[in-house]
C-alpha positions in Angstrom: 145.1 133.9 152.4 148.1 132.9 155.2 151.4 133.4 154.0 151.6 129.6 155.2 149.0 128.8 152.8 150.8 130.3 149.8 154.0 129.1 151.1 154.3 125.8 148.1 154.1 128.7 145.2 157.1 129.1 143.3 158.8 133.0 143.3 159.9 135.3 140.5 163.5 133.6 140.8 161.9 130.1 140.1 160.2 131.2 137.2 163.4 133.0 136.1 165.1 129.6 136.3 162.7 128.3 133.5 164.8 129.6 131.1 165.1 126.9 128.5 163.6 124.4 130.9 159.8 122.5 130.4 157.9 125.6 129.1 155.9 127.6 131.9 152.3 127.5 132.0 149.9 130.2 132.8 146.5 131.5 132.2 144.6 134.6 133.5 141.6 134.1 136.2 139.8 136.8 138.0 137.4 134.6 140.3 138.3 131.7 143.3 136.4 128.6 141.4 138.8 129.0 138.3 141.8 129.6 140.2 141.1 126.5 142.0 140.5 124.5 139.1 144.0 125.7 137.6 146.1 126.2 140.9 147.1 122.3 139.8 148.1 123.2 136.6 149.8 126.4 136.4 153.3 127.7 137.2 151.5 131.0 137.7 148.3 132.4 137.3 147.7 136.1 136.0 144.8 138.5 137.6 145.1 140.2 134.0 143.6 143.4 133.7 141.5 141.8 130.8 139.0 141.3 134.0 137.6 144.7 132.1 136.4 143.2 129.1 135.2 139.5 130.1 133.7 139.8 133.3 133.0 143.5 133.2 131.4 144.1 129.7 134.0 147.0 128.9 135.2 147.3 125.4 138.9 148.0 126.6 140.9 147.3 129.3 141.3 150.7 129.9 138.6 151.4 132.1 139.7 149.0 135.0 140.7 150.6 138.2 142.9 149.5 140.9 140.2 148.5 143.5 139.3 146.1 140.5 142.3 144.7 140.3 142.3 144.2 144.0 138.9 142.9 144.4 139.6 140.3 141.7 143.3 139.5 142.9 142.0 139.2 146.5 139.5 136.4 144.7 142.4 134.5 143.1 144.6 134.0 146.0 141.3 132.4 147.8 141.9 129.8 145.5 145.6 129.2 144.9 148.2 127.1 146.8 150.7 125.4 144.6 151.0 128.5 141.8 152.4 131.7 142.0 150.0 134.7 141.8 151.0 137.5 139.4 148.7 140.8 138.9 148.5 143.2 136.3 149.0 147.2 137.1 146.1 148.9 135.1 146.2 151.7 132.8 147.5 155.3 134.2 148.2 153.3 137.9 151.8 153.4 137.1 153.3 155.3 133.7 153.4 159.1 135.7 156.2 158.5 137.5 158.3 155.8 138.8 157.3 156.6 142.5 153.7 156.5 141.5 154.5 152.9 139.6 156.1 152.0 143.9 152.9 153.1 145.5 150.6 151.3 143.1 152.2 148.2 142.5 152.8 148.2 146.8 149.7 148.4 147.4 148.6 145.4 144.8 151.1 143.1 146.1 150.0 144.1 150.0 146.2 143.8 149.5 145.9 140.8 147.5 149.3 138.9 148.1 150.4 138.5 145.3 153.8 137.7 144.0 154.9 140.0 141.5 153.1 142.7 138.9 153.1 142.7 135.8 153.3 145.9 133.6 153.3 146.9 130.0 156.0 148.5 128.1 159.5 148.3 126.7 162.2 150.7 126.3 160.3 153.4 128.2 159.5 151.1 131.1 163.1 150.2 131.5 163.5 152.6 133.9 160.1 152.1 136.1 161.0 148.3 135.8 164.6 149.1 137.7 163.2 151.3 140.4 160.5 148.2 141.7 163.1 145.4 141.3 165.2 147.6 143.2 162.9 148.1 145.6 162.0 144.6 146.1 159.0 144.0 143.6 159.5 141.5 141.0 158.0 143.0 137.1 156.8 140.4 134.8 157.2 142.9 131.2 154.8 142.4 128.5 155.6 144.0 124.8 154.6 143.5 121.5 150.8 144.0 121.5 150.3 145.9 124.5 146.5 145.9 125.2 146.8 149.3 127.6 148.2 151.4 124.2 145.5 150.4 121.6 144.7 154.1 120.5 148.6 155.1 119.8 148.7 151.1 118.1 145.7 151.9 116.0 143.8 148.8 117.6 144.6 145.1 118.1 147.5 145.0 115.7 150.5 142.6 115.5 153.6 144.1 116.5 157.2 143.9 115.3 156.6 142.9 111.4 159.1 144.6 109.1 160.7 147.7 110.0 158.9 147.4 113.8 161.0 144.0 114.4 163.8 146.0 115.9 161.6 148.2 118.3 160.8 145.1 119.7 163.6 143.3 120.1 165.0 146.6 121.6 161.9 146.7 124.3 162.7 142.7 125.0 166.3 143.7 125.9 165.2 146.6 127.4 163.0 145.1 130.1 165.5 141.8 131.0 168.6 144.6 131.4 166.5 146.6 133.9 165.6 143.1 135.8 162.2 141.7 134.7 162.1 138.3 135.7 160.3 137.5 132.8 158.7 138.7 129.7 155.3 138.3 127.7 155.0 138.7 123.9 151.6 139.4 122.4 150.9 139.3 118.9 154.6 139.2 117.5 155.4 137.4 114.2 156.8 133.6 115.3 160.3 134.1 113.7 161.0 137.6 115.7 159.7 135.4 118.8 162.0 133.1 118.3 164.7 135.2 117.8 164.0 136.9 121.1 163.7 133.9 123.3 167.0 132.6 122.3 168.8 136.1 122.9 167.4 137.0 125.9 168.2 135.3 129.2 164.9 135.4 130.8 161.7 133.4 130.2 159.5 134.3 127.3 155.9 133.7 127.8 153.7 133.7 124.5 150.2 134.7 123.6 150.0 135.0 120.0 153.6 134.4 119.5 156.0 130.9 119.1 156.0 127.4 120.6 159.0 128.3 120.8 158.9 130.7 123.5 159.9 129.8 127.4 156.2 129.3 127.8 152.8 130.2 127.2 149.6 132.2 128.5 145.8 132.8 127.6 142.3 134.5 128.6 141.1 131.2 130.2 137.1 132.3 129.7 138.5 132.0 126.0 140.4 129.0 125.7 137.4 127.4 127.3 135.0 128.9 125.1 132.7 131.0 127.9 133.9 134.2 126.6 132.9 134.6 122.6 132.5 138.2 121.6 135.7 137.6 119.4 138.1 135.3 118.8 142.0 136.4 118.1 143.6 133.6 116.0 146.2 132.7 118.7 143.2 131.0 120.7 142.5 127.9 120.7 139.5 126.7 122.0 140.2 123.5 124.2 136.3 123.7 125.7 133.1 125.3 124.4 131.7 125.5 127.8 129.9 128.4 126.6 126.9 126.7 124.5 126.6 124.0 127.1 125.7 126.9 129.8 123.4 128.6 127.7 121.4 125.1 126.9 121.7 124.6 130.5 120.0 128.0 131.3 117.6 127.4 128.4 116.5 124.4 130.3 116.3 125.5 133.8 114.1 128.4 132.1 111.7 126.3 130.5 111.6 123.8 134.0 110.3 127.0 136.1 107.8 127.8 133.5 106.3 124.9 133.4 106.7 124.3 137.1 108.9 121.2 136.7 111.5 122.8 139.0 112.1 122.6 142.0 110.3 118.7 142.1 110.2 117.1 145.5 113.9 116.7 145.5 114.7 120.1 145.7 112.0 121.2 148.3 112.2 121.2 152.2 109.2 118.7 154.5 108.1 120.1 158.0 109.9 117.5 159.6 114.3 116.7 158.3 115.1 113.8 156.4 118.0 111.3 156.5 119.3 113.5 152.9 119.4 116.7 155.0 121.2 116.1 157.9 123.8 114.0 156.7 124.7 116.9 154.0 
């Protein structure tokens, strides 16, 4: 997509000025239908890296590779022009070395146009999350539950109850001091959420987190109900599209086996009709 295209989207500096404003809106989409239908709606849009697990069948998000992320990102912009396009970098693309974290997160923001990257990580990122600001690519952070370290978390566990609180709030002021413009939570406890939002002085974006926060994200195949293998408790399900498709395909089936469909309507004559040239 033209740069002239994109030009209406809002940068990381817009969304920094949030702060404290009309909470942001996002939600994740990996294909150019669903980015058109939220491009209206959406401050930015996230090519998430959970593209593994609901259109790719894998049990983790650890398996998705860059050209993935490209592929999908490349989709997305297809279908954006008002919101601002963030991508995720995926697992080992960028925690080897700082330089490694440049050439990866380069490349995403070259090949698919994208706006910023977003990375996991706190206290240890800090220092990767400096060295692409500096270098002219805006982070969007993301702590608490970070999807990318399930086998040192021991799974899908909240973060930052109890003794962990601090860790996190040292990762959220870790990740704003070294110049993310913004930063997600995932799966921390409401209070610590709070907490966080009001001492940092960046946007907070929450998915399993506060109302409180700066604003808000989710999987959009599960908000709408299309993606149903589980169901973490911070979704709510604003659609069950998910049912409706499968009566739909239950019916299409049963149309072609008893030779229902196609019907007239839906065939081609030797000669055109009025219907087919006018389409």
């Amino acid at each position: 997509m033209s740069a002239t295209a994109r030009k209406k989207a809002p940068n990381a500096e817009d969304i920094r000025a949030r702060k404290g404003g009309t909470p942001l809106v996002s939600l994740t989409a990996y294909t150019t239908p669903m980015a058109q239908l939220m491009d209206a709606h959406c401050d930015f849009v996230l090519v998430g890296d959970s593209v593994g697990m609901v259109l790719h069948g894998l049990s983790s998000t650890l398996g998705v590779t860059m050209e993935m992320m490209i592929l999908h990102g490349q989709a997305v912009a297809r279908g954006l022009n008002k919101a601002m396009m963030v991508i995720d970098m995926p697992f080992a693309s960028y925690e080897e070395s700082t330089e490694q974290a440049f050439r990866n997160a380069a490349r995403l923001m070259a090949e698919t146009g994208a706006g910023a990257v977003k990375l996991e990580g706190g206290v240890e990122m800090a220092e990767t999350i400096r060295f692409l600001v500096n270098r002219g690519i805006p982070v969007l952070a993301h702590i608490g539950l970070t999807p990318q370290s399930i086998n040192t978390l021991g799974g899908y566990k909240v973060q930052g109850r109890a003794e962990n609180a601090d860790a996190v709030v040292a990762d959220a002021r870790a990740v704003a001091k070294a110049g993310a413009f913004s930063v997600v939570f995932e799966k921390v406890p409401q209070v610590l959420a709070d907490r966080i939002t009001e001492e940092v002085d960046i946007p907070t974006i929450g998915i399993g987190a506060s109302a409180g926060c700066d604003g808000q994200i989710l999987v959009v195949e599960d908000m709408v109900g299309f993606f149903t293998a589980f169901k973490p408790k911070f979704v709510k399900r604003y659609a069950e599209l998910g049912p409706l498709a499968e009566a739909a395909i239950a019916e299409y089936a049963s149309d072609v086996r008893a030779r229902a469909f196609p019907t007239d309507a839906h065939v081609f004559s030797e000669q055109p009709t009025t219907a087919e040239t006018t389409a």
